[in-house]
C-alpha positions as a Markdown table, in Angstrom:
| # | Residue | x | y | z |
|---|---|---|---|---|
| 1 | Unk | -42.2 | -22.0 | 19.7 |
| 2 | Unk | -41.1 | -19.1 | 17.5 |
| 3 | Unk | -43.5 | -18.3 | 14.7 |
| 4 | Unk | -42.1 | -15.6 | 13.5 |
| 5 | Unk | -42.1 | -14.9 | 9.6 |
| 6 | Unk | -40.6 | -13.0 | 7.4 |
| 7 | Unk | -41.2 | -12.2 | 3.3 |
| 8 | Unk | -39.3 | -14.7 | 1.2 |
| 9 | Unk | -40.4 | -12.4 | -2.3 |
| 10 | Unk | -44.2 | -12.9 | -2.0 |
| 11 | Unk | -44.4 | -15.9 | 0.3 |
| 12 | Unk | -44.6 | -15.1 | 4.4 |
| 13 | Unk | -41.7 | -17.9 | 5.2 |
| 14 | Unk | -40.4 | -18.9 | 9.1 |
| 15 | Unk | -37.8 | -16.6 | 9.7 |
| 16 | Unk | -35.6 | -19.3 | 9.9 |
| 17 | Unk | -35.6 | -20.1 | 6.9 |
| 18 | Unk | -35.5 | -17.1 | 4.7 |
| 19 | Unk | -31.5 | -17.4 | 4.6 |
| 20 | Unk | -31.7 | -21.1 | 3.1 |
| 21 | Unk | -34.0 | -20.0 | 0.6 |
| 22 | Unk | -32.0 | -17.4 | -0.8 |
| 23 | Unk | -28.8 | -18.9 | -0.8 |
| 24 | Unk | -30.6 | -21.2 | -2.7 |
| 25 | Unk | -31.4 | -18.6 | -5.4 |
| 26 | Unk | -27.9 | -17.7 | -5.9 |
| 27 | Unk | -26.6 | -21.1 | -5.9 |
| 28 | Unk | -28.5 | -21.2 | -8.8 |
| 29 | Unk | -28.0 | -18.2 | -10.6 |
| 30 | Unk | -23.8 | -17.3 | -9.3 |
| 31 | Unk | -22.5 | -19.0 | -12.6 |
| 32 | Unk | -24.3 | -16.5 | -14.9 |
| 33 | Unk | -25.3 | -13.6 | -12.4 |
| 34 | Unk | -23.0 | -11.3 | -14.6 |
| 35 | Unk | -24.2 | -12.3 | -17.5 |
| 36 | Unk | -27.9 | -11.8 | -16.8 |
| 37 | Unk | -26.9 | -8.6 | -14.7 |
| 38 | Unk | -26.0 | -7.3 | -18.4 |
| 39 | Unk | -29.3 | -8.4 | -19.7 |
| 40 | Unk | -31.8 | -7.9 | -16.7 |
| 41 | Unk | -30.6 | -3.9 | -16.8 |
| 42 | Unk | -29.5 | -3.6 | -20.5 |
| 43 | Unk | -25.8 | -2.8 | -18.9 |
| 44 | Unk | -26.8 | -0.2 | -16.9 |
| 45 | Unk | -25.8 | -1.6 | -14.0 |
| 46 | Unk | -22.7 | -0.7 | -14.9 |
| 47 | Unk | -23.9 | 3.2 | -14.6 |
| 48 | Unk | -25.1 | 2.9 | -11.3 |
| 49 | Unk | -21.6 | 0.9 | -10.1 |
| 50 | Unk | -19.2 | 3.5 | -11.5 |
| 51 | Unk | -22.2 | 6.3 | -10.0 |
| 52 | Unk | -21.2 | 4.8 | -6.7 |
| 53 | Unk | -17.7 | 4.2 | -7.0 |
| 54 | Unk | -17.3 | 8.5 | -7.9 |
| 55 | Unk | -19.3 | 8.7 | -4.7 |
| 56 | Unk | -17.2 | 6.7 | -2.3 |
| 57 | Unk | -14.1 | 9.0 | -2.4 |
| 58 | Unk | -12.0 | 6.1 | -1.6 |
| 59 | Unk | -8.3 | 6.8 | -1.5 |
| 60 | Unk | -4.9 | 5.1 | -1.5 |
| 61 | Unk | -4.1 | 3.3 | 2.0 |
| 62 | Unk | -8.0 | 2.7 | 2.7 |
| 63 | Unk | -9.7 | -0.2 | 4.0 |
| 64 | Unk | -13.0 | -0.9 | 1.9 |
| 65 | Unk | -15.6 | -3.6 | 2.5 |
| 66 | Unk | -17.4 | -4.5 | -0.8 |
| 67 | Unk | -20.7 | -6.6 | 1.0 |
| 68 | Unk | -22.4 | -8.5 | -0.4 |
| 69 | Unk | -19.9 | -8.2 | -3.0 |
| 70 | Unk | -20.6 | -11.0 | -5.7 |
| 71 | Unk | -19.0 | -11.4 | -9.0 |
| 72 | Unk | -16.3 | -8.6 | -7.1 |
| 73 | Unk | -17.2 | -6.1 | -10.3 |
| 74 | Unk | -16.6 | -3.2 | -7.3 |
| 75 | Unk | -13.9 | -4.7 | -5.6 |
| 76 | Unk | -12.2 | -5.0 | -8.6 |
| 77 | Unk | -12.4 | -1.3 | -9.0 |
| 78 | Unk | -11.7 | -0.9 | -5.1 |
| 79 | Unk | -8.6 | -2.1 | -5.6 |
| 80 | Unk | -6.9 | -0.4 | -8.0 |
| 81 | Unk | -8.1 | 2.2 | -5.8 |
| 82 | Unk | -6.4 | 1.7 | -2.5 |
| 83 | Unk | -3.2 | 1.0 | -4.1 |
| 84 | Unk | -0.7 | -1.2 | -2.1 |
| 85 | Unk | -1.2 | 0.1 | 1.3 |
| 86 | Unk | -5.0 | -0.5 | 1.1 |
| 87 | Unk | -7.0 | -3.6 | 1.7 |
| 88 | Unk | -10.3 | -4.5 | 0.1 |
| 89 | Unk | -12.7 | -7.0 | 2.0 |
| 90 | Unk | -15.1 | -9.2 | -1.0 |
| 91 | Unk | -17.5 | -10.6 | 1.5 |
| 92 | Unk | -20.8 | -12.5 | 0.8 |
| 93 | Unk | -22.8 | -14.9 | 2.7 |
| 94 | Unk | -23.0 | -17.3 | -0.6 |
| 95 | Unk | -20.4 | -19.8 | -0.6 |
| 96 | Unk | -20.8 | -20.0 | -4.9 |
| 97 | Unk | -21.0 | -16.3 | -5.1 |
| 98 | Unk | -18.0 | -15.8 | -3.2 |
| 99 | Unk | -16.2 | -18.4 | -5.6 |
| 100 | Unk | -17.0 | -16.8 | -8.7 |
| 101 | Unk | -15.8 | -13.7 | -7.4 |
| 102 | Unk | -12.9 | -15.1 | -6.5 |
| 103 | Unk | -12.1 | -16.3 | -10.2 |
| 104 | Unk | -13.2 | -13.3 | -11.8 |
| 105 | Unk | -10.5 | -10.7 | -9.9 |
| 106 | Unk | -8.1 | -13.5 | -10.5 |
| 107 | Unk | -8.7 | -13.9 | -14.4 |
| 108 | Unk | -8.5 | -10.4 | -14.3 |
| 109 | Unk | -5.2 | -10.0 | -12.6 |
| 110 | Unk | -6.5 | -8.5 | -9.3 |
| 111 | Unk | -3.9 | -10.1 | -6.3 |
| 112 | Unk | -2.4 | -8.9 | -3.4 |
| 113 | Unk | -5.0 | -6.6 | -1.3 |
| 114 | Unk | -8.3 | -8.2 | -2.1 |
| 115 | Unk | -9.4 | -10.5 | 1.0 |
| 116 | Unk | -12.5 | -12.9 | 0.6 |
| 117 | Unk | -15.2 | -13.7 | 3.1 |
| 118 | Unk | -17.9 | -15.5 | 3.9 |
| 119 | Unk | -19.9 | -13.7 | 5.9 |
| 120 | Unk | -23.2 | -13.0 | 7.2 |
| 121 | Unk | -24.2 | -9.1 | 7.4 |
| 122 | Unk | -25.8 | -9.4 | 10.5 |
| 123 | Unk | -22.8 | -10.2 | 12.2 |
| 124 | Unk | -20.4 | -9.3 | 10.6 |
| 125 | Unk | -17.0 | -10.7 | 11.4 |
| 126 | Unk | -14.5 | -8.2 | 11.8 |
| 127 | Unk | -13.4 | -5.7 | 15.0 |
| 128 | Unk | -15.0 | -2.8 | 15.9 |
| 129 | Unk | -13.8 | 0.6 | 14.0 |
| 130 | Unk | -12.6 | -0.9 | 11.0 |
| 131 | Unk | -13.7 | 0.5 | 7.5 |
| 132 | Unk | -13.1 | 3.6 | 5.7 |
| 133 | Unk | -15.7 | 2.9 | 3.5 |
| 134 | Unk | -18.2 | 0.2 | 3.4 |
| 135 | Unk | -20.3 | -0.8 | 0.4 |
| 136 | Unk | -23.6 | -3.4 | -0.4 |
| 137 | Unk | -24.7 | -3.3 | -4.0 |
| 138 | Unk | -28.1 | -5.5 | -4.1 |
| 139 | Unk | -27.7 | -7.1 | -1.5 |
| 140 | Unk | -29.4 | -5.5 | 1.4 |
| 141 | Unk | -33.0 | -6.6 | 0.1 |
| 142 | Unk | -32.0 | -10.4 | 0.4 |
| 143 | Unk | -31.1 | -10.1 | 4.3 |
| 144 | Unk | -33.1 | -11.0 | 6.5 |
| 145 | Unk | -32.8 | -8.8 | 9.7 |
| 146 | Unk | -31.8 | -5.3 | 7.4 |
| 147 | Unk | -31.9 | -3.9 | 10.9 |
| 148 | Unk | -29.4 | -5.7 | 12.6 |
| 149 | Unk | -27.6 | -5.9 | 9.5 |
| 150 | Unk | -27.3 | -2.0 | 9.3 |
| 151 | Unk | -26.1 | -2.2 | 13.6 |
| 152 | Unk | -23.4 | -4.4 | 12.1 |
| 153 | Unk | -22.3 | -2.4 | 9.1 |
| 154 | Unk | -21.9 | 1.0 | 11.4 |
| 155 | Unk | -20.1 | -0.9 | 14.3 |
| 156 | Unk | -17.2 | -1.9 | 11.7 |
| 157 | Unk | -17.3 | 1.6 | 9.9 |
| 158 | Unk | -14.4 | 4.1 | 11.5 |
| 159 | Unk | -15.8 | 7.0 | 12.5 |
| 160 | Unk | -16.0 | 9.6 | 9.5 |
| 161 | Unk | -16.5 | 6.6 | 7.5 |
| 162 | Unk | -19.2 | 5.6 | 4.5 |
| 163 | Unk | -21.8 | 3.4 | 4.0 |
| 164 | Unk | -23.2 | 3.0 | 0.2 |
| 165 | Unk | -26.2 | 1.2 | 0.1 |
| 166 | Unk | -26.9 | 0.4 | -3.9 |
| 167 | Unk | -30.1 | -1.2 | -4.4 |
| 168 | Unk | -33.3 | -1.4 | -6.4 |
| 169 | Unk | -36.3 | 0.8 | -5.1 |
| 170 | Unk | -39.5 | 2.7 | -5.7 |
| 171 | Unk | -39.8 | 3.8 | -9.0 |
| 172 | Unk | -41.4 | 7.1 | -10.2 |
| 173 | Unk | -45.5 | 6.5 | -11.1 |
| 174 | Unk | -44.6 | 7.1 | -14.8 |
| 175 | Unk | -42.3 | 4.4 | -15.2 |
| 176 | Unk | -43.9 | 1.7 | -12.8 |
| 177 | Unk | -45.8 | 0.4 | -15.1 |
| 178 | Unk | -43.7 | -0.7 | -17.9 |
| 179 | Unk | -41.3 | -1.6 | -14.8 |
| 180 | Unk | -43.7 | -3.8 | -13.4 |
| 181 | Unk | -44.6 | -5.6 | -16.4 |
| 182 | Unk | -40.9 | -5.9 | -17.6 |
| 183 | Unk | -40.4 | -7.6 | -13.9 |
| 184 | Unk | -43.2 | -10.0 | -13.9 |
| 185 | Unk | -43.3 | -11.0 | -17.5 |
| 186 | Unk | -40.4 | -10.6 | -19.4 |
| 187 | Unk | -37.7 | -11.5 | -16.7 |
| 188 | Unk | -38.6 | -14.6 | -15.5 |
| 189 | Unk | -38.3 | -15.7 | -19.3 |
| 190 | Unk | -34.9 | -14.2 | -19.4 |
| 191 | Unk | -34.4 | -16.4 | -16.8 |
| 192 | Unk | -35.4 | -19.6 | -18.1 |
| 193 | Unk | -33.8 | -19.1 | -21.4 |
| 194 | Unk | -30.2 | -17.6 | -19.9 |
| 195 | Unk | -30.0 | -19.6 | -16.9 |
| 196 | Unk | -32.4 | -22.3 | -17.0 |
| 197 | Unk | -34.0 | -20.8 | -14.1 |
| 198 | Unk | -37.2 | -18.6 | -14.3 |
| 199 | Unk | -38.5 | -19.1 | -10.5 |
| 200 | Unk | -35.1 | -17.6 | -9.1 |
| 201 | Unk | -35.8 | -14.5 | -11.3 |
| 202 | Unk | -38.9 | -14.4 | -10.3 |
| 203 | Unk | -38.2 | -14.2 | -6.6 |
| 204 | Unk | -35.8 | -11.3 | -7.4 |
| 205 | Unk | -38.3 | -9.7 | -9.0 |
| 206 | Unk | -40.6 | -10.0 | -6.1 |
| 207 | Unk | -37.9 | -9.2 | -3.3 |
| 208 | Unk | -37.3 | -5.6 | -5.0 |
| 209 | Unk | -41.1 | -5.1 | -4.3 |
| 210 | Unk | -40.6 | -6.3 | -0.9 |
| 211 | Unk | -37.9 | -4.0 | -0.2 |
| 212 | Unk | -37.7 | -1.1 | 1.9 |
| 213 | Unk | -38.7 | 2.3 | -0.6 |
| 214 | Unk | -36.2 | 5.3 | 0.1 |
| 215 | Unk | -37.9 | 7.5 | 2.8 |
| 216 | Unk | -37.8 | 4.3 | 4.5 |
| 217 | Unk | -34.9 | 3.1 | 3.9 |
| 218 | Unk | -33.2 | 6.1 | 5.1 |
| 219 | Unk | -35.1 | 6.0 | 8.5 |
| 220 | Unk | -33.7 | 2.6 | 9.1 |
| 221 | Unk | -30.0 | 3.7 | 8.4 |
| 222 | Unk | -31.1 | 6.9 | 10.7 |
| 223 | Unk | -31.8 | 4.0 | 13.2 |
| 224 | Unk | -28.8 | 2.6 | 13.1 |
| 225 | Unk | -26.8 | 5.0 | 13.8 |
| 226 | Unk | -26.0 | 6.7 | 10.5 |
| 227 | Unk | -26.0 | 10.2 | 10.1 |
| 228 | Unk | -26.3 | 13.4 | 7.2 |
| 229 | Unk | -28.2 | 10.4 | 5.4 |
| 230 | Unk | -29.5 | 11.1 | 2.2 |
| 231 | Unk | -30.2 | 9.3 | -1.2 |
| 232 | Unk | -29.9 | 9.7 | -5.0 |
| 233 | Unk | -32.6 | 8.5 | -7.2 |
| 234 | Unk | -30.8 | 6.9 | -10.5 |
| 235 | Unk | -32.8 | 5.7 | -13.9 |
| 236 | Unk | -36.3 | 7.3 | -12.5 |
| 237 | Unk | -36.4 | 5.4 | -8.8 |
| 238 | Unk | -35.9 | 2.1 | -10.3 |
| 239 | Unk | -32.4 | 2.5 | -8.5 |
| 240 | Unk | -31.5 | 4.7 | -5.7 |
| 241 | Unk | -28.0 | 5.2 | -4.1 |
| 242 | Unk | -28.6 | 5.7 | -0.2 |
| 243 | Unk | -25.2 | 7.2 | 2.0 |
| 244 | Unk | -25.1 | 7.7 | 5.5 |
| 245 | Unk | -21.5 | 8.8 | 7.4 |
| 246 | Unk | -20.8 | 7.0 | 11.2 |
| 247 | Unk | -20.0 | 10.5 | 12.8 |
């Protein structure tokens, strides 16, 4: 019998089950993630996005997969980006996600060389080689095997491409604090009041605690196969910006 067990925010869960439970947390939250995106960062999410898109150096004709990719806020940028000849992959494991991603680009005009996904990052779905540049904005802390998940990424990446990992992490000892006490009592009551939901905030706020911090983080991309890997700490550590090349 397997017992293995992995972190669901603070619980220990089967391992199993850990990709149930978090689909169930974005089911809940996909119609008003952007919305609460605004709020949970005082729009400075935003920062850190357009951070990561100067970053990318993605040109005309490339192939870009946007992971993880949400309420498509990147690949919307992607896009306009690879021009014509390009081709932008909006994948995500959440079926709702994926749908309100979908709606946004379209309300928003963006046709023609966006594709949509549903995939899992673990395994991902498309041939070997692939990518010029692949991207996962907040995303990586909610898989389950970030391992595998990282194999994955770098077997689809062409070599000389980019991986951008975007995601929260440790913060500096000065702001920790006030971070932790904006996380723990104050979102979760932005989440009841914005999305009727305050236990799915809740586990967000516990799964960025749970997440890998950068020295680690790093190592793991290391691991995988990435290489000149490095990070950029944005908004103190509460944020940091990891990039690794498939040489």
């Amino acid at each position: 019998m397997n017992d293995k067990t992995t972190h669901f925010g603070f619980q220990d869960v089967p391992w199993h089950e850990k990709a149930s439970k978090v689909a169930g947390v974005f089911h809940s939250v996909a119609s008003k993630y952007d919305i609460m995106n605004d709020l949970m960062s005082l729009g400075i999410h935003r920062v850190w996005k357009h951070f990561t898109l100067e970053l990318s150096g993605v040109k005309q004709g490339d192939r870009v997969l946007d992971l993880a990719g949400g309420t498509g806020d990147l690949a919307a940028r992607f896009s306009r980006m690879v021009g014509k000849d390009g081709q932008v992959v909006l994948a995500d494991i959440n079926d709702s996600m994926l749908k309100v991603g979908r709606s946004r680009l379209a309300d928003r005009g963006v046709v023609g060389n966006v594709r949509y996904v549903q995939a899992n990052a673990e395994a991902l779905p498309f041939p070997d080689n692939y990518f010029n540049v692949i991207t996962i904005a907040f995303g990586l802390r909610n898989v389950t095997d970030k391992d595998a998940a990282l194999r994955s990424m770098f077997r689809v990446l062409k070599p000389g491409g980019q991986l951008m990992v975007l995601e929260f992490s440790k913060p500096s000892k000065l702001i920790s604090p006030i971070y932790d006490t904006y996380s723990f009592k104050i979102l979760p009551v932005l989440g009841k009041l914005i999305a009727n939901d305050a236990e799915s905030y809740r586990y967000l706020a516990e799964s960025i605690r749970m997440h890998p911090d950068q020295e680690t983080l790093k190592g793991m991309m290391q691991s995988a196969g990435f290489e000149r890997c490095e990070y950029h700490n944005l908004t103190g550590g509460i944020v940091a910006l990891h990039r690794g090349y498939k040489l």
